[in-house]
C-alpha positions as CSV (number, residue, x, y, z in Angstrom):
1,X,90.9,110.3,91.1
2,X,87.9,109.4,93.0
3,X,89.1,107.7,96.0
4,X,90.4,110.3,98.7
5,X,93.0,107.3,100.7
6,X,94.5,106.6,97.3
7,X,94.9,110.6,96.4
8,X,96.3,110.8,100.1
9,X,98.4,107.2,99.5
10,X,99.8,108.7,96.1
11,X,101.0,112.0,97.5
12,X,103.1,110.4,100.4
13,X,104.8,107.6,97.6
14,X,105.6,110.8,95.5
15,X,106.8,112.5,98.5
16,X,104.8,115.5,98.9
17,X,103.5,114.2,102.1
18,X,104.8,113.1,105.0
19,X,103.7,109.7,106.8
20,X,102.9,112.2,109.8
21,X,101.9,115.1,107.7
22,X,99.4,112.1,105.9
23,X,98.2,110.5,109.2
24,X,95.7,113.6,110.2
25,X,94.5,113.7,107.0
26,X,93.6,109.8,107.1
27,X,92.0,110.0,110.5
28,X,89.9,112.6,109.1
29,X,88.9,110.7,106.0
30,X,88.2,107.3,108.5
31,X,86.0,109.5,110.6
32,X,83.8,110.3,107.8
33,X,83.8,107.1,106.5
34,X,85.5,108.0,103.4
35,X,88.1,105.5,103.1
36,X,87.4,101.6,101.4
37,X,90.6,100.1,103.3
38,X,88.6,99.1,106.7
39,X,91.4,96.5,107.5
40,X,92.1,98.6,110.2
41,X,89.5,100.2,112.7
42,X,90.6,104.1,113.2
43,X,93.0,103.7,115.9
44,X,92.3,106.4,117.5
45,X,89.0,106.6,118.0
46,X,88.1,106.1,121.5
47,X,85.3,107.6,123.5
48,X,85.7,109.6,126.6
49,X,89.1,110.7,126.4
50,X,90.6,114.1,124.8
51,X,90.5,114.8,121.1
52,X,88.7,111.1,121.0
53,X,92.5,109.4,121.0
54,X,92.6,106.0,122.8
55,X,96.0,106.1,124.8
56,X,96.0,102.2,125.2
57,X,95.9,102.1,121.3
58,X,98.9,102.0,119.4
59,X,99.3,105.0,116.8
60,X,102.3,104.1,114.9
61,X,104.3,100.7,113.6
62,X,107.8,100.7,113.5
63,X,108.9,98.4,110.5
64,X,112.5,97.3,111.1
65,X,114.3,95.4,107.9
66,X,117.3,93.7,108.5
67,X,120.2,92.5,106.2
68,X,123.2,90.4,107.1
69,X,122.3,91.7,110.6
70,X,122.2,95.0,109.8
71,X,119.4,97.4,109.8
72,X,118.5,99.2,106.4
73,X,115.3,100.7,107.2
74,X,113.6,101.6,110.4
75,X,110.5,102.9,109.1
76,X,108.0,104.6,111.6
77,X,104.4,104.4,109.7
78,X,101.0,105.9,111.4
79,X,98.9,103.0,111.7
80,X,96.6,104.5,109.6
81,X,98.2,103.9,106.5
82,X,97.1,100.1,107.2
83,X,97.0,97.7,104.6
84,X,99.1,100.3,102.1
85,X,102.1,99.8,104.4
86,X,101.9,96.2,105.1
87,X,101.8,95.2,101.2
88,X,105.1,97.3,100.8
89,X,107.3,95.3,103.1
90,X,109.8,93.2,102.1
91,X,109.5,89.1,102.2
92,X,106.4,89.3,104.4
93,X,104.1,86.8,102.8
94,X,100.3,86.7,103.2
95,X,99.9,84.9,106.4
96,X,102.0,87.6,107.9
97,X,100.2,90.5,107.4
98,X,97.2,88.5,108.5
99,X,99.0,88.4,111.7
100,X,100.0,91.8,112.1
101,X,96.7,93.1,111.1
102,X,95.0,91.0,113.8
103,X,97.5,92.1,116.3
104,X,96.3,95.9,115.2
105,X,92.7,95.1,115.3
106,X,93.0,93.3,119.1
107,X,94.8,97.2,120.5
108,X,97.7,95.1,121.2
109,X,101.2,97.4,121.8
110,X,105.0,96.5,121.4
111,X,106.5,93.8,118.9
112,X,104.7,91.5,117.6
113,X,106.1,90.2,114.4
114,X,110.0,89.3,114.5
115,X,111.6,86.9,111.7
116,X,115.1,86.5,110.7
117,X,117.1,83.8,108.9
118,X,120.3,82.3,108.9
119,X,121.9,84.9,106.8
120,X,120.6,87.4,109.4
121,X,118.5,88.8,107.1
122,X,114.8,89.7,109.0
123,X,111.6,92.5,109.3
124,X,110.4,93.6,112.8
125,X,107.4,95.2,113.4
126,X,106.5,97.2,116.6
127,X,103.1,98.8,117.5
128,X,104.1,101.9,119.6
């Protein structure tokens, strides 16, 4: 396998990484401009402040899927992982994730994606 994200990608489906074991490991790689997926800008990569970390940027989305008003996944996720992540979440449609990753790209923090129907049935998504 040529592609270092996907190798990285694989390894966390397969459960041999972590999501925070992985996230280091995908900084590194966005650093040196290995990775293809530039939906999102390294999130950390801000000037002038130790280790080169941004603390206005969020780090980590918190995926929240709701069913019958219940949750059955909280999923914390480094932001890193980007478009990987998004495409794995339940019922979001393509419009969606174009609004999530905007929100991502503009630094914003907090929730910013909340749906649920009738049946109670929703995602939430929360840059922390």
């Amino acid at each position: 396998m040529s592609d270092p994200l996907q190798r990285i990608l694989e390894l966390v489906a397969k459960g041999r990484l972590t999501a925070d074991e992985a996230a280091p490991i995908l900084e590194a790689l966005e650093a040196k401009g290995a990775t293809r997926d530039d939906a999102f800008p390294a999130a950390d990569a801000g000037e002038g402040s130790p280790g080169g970390a941004d603390p206005g940027r969020a780090r980590y989305a918190r995926v929240e899927v709701r069913e019958r008003g219940r949750r059955v996944v909280d999923l914390r996720v480094p932001i890193s992982l980007g478009r990987f992540a998004l495409s794995r979440v339940p019922g979001l449609s393509r419009e969606q994730i174009t609004e999530v990753e905007e929100a991502v790209v503009s630094g914003a923090r907090g929730p910013i994606f909340d749906v649920e129907d009738a049946d109670g049935d929703g995602v939430r998504i929360v840059l922390e």
